[in-house]
N, C-alpha and C positions, 0 to 999 in steps of 0.2 A: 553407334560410333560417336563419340565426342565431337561435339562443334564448336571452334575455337568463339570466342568474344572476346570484346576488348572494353577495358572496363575506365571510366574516365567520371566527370564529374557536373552535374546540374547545380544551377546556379537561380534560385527559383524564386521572385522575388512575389511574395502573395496578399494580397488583403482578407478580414476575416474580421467576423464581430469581436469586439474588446469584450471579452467575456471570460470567468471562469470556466475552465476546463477545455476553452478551442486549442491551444498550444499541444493539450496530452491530445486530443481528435488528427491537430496535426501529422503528430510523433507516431500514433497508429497508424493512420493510413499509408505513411512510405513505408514504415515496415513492413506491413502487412503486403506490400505492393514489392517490397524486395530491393528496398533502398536502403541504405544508412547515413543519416542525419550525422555530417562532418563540422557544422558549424552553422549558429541562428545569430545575425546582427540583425536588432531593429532598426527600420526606417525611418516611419511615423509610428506616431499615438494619438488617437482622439479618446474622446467618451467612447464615442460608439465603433472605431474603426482600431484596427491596428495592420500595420503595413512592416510583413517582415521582408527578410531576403536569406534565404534557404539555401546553404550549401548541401546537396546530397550524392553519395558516392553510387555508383550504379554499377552492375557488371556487364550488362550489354544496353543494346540501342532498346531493345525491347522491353528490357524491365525501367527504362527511360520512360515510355511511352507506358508503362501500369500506374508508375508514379505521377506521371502528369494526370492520367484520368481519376486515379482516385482524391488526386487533392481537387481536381475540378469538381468531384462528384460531394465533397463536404457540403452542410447545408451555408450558407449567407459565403463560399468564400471567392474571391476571384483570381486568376489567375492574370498579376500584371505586364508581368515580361518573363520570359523562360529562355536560358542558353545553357552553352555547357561547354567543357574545359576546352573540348577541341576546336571547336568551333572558334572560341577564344583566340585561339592559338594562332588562327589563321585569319582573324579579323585584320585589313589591308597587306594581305601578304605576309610571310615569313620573311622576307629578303629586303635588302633595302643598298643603296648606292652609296659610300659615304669618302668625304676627299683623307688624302692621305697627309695633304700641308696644309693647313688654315690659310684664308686668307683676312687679314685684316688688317691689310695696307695695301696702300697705292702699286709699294715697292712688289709685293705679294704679288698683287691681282698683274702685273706685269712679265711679271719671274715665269705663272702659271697660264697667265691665258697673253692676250696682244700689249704689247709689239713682240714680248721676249720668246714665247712660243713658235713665231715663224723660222728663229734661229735651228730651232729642235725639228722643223718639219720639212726645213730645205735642207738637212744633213739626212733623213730618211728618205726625202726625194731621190737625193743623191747614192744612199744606200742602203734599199730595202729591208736588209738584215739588220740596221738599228731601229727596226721596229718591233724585234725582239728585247732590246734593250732600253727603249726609251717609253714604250707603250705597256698599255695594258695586256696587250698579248703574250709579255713575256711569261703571264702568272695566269691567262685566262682560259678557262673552258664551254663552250657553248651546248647546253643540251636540249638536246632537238629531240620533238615528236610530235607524232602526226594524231597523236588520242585514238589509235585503232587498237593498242593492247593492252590497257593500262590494270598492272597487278591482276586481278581476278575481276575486272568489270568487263571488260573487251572493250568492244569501240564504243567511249565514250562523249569524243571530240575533243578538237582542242582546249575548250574553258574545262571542261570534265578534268581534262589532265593537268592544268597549268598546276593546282597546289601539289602534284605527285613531283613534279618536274621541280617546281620552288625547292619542295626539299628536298630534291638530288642536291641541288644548290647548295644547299646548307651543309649536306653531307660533305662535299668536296672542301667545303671552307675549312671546318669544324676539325675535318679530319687529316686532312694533306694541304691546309692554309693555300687553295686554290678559288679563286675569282669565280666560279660558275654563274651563268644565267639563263634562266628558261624562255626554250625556243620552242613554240607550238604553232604548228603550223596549219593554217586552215586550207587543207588539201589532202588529200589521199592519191594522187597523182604523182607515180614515181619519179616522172622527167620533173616535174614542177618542186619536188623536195628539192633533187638533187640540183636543179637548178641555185632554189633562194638558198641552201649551207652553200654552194662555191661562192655566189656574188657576197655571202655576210663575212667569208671567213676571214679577210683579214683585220678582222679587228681581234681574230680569236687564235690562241696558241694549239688549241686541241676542240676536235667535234666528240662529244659523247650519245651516242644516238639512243634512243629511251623509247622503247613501249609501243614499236610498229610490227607491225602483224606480219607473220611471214604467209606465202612466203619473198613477199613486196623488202623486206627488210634482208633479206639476202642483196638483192641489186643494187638497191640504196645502199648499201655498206660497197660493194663493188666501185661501184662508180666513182664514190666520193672519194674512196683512196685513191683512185686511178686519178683522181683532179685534181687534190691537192697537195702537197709539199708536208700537210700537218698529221700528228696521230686521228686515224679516225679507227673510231670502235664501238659497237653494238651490246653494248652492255650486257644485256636480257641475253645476248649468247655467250660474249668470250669471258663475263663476269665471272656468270653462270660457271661455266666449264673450267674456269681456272680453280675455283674455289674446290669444284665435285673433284678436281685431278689433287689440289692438295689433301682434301680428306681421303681421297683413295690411298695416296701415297705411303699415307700412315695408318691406315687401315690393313693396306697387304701388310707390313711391318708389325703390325698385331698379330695378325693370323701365321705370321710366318712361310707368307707366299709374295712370291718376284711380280713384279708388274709384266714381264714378259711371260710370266705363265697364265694368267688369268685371262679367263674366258669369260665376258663380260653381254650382260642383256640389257640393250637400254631401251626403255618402254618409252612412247615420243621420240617424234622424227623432225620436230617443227624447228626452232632457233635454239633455245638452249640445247635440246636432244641433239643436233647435227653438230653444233660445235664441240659439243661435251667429245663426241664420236672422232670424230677429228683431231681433237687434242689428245684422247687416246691411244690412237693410234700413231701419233707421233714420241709418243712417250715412249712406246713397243709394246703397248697391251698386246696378246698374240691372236686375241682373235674377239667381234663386238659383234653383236646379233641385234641388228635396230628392227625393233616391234611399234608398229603403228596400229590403227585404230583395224587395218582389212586383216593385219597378222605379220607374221615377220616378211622383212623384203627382203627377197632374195633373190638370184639371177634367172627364175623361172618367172618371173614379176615380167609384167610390160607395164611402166611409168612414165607416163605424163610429165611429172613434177622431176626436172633435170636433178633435184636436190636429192632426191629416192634414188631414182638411177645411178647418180655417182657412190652412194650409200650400198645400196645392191652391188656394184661392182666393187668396191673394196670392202666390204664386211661378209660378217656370215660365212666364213670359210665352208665349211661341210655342207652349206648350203638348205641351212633346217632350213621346213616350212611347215604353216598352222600357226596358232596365236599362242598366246606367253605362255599358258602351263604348257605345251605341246615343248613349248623351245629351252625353257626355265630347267627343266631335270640334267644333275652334271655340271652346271655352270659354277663359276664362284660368285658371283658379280649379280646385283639387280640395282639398278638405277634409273629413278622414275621420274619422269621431267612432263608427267602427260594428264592423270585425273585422278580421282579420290575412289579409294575403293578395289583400285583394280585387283589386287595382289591378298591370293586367300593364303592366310596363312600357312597352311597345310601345305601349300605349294613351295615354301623355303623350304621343308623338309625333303625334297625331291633334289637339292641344289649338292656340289660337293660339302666336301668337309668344309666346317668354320663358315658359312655364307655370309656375305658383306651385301647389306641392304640397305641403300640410300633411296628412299619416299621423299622424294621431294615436290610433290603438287601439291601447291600451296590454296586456301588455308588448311583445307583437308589431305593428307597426303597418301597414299596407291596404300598405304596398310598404317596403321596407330603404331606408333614403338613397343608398348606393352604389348598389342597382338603378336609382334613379329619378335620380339623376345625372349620366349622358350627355345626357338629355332636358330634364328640367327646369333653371329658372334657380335658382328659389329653392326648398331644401326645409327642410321641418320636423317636428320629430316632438315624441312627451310625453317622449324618452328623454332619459335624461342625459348618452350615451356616444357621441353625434354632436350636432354646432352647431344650434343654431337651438332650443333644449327649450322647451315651450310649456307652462309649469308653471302652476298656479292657485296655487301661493304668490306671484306674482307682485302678485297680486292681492287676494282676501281679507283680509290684514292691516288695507292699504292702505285699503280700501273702509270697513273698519268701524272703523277709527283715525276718517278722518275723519266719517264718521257719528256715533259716539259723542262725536264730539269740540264739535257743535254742534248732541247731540243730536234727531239727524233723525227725522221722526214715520214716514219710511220710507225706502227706496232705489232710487232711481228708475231709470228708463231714460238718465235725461240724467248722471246720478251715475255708473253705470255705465260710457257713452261717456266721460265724463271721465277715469276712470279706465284707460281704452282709450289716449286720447292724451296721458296722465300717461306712461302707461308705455311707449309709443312714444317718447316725447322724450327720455327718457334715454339714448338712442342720437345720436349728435349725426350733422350729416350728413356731417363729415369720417372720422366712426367706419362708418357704415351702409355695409354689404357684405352678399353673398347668403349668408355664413355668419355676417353677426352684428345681426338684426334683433330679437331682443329682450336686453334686459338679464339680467346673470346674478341669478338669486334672492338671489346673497348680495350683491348690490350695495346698499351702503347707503343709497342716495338716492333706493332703489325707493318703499318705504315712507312716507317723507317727502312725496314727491311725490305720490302717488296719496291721501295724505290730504288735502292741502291741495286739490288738483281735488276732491275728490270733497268736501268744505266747503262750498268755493265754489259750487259746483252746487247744493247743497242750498241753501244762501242765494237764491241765483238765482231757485230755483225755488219758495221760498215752504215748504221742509217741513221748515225748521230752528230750533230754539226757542233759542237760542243763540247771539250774532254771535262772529265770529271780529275781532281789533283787532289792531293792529300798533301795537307801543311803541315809541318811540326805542331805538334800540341794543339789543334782543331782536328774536327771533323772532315768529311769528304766535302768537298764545297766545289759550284762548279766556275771555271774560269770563265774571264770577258771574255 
């Protein structure tokens, strides 16, 4: 089975005798070592020494570390300093604070901070709701995590997570020109999270909650909405699940099958798996069989975990039981949000006509697209490096551009689907094919789209303090 890498760049600054032919010893050993030499500046020169600096392109962390030992292993040379692109990337943070008015007057520094500012903070005194308007909250979002799930490492802690969280940050900016900042908290104590998000929030328009273990990130998402006034959402699930309901959507629309007729498996029951399930069956899938690690749960199941038991009582109509291939034969649907490997291929051939198989455990995911290829009609994965990626950038921006934008008191379940068939439609259906069912992340009409659905919803639904108005010859823009 293929194992992803991620290929990036050493920056390898070396000393070596000044002699004929150390350059071509150099030039051998990273190749031999499974490098390619992208660029050579000299540093120094002596008689006897020469001091380069070595760009070399790498494909993984590993053949990083061949290249380093074998230039260390050359006769006379020394290794002076060694980094590499990423690491680069993230030298004092990716993120930074920066003012929106110069100040470089008297007049300035009065307008922005004392005496002129207390004008601006006894009218928010007086009326809290111009702290949407006068503050950073009208454009900010705070992303919080506790470092117990981050991407494929698990519980890493909060310094572990801060650079995952930094670039949530950038993603929001970059992509829906929203304010984010990482919030990691050093605790793992549910009352203690949901404590320190309610006393920080107001300084924040939206909570984005990032990379906590379930199933503690169920309550924490509970609570938090219950406290406060602002969108809160759990990324790693309703991301997750908005994105897998938009590739669904276009997926049955491939095959030539209704969302109420599919009969759907989804392997993992943790955060992504439970809301995926949930958002499913809000859609009207007619029937979801959630497989976890003991076999499918079902209402012969006695469950500990309240998250199974409400799972067992609304899934699983017929009531299968036994683990995935037992439950997989007849279905349309496999949807994998749990580990690598699971899913043989042989066993899509058990599934109805046209089988739709979304792999999504990440970096390895429940079967290779090429394995599950002959079988299946439509496949998909989290990966970047076959069609079909079923990314939560997809998503997220989207959700909370429009949230923030008509000030939503939360983000609902209908907010959510909206933003499911915001982002299925950007697919048009002279475009929709079994290798091109969601749009790519850097399409710029992602964003746009799933803000204005996920608006409107909110308006819809009664949990929007803000209308949205359309001007003569502009855009939708939202009123004071």
């Amino acid at each position: 089975m293929p194992k992803p890498s991620i290929s990036f760049t050493l920056i390898i600054r070396i000393e070596m005798p000044n002699e004929p032919g150390a350059f071509g010893l150099l030039a051998n050993a990273v190749g031999d070592a499974g490098g390619t030499i992208a660029a050579v500046d000299m540093h120094t020169v002596t008689r006897s020494r020469v001091v380069r600096d070595v760009t070399i392109q790498v494909p993984s962390d590993a053949v990083a570390s061949e290249v380093r030992h074998a230039l260390e292993s050359i006769d006379g040379a020394r290794i002076v300093s060694a980094s590499d692109s990423t690491f680069l990337a993230h030298l004092g943070g990716k993120i930074r604070v920066e003012p929106k008015i110069p100040v470089k007057t008297r007049q300035d520094l009065s307008t922005v901070y004392t005496p002129g500012v207390a004008r601006v903070s006894m009218a928010i005194a007086a009326d809290p709701s111009k702290a949407f308007q006068l503050t950073i909250k009208r454009n900010s979002v705070a992303v919080v995590s506790d470092g117990t799930a981050v991407l494929g490492l698990g519980d890493i802690g909060p310094l572990g997570a801060l650079p995952v969280m930094e670039g949530k940050a950038m993603l929001f900016r970059q992509f829906a020109d929203i304010d984010a900042f990482p919030i990691c908290l050093d605790t793992k104590d549910v009352d203690e999270i949901v404590e320190t998000v309610v006393r920080i929030a107001p300084v924040f328009g939206g909570i984005n909650l990032e990379d906590i273990s379930a199933p503690r990130c169920f309550e924490v998402e509970r609570r938090l909405i219950e406290a406060l006034d602002i969108p809160v959402m759990h990324d790693d699930q309703h991301g997750t699940a908005v994105v897998i309901m938009a590739a669904l959507i276009n997926a049955a629309r491939v095959v030539g099958k209704e969302l109420s007729d599919l009969q759907v498996v989804v392997a993992g029951s943790g955060a992504a798996g439970t809301a995926t399930i949930k958002m499913l069956l809000e859609a009207g899938v007619r029937d979801v069989i959630p497989v976890d690690r003991a076999g499918a749960l079902s209402r012969s199941g006695n469950y500990e975990n309240s998250h199974w038991r409400w799972l067992a009582e609304h899934c699983n109509r017929e009531n299968r039981q036994g683990g995935l291939a037992d439950v997989l034969p007849g279905t349309d649907v496999f949807i994998g949000v749990s580990a690598p490997g699971i899913l043989p291929a042989e066993a899509i051939a058990t599934m109805a006509r046209d089988p739709i198989v979304f792999a999504m455990a990440n970096p390895t995911p429940e079967i290779m697209p090429d394995a599950a290829a002959p079988y299946a009609a439509v496949v998909a994965t989290g990966r970047s490096d076959f069609p079909n990626q079923v990314n939560n950038l997809l998503a997220f921006p989207g959700i909370f551009r429009g949230a923030l934008d008509v000030r939503a008191r939360c983000i609902s379940e209908r907010m959510k689907l909206a933003a499911a068939y915001a982002i299925a439609a950007i697919v048009t259906d002279d475009e929709r094919s079994p290798e091109y069912i969601v749009p790519s992340v850097f399409d710029a009409r992602v964003v746009d789209a799933v803000a204005r659905a996920v608006g409107a919803a909110a308006l819809e639904e009664g949990v929007a303090r803000r209308a949205l108005v359309k001007n003569e010859g502009e855009d939708l823009t939202a009123s004071v």
